[in-house]
C-alpha angles and dihedrals in degrees: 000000000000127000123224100229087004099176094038093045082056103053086041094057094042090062090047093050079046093061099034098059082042098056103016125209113305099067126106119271084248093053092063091040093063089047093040085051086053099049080043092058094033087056090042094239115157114240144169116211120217097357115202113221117170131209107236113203115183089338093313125112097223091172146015131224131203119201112205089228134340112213123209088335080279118084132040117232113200110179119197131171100200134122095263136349113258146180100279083051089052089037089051082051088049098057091037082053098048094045097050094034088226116142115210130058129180106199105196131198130192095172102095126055089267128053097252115201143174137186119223120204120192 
């Protein structure tokens, strides 16, 4: 099977799997973002925290989205710190994707006692 961002997705996931086996599950979201900034920055991978993207409706912006990072204007990074990943969680990936047309997403979640991660293709 091939990968979308193959390399990059790798190198993501490895410093999530970083910060994850250093904190463990039971912190806040905002508490792995900053460690998973670091292991970003440690690994020189280019990233843009807390990205603003609108929905434009008939030349009005009617909403705006935050992605928790953006990485190489290529790849969608979505943090949580929940029990499991669910369908609100994919369903969240599927709109960030649609509004930055951008086409792959990595939702990540240190919540459990696993690093649990999914990729997300529009």
């Amino acid at each position: 099977m091939k990968y979308l961002y193959k390399d990059l997705t790798y190198r993501i996931i490895g410093a999530a799997m970083e910060v994850h086996k250093e904190l463990g599950p039971g912190f806040l979201e905002s508490v792995y973002e900053e460690a998973f900034i670091v292991e970003l920055k440690r690994l020189n991978i280019p990233f843009e925290q807390q990205k603003k993207y609108y929905v434009n409706y008939k030349g009005f912006n009617i909403k705006e989205y935050y992605c928790d990072l953006v990485i190489e204007d290529k790849v969608i990074i979505e943090l949580k710190a929940i029990k499991q990943i669910g369908d609100i969680e994919r369903a969240q990936m599927l709109n960030y994707l649609k509004v930055t047309k951008l086409r792959l997403g990595l939702l990540m979640n240190f919540g459990s006692e696993s690093l649990e991660y999914e990729r997300i293709i529009k």
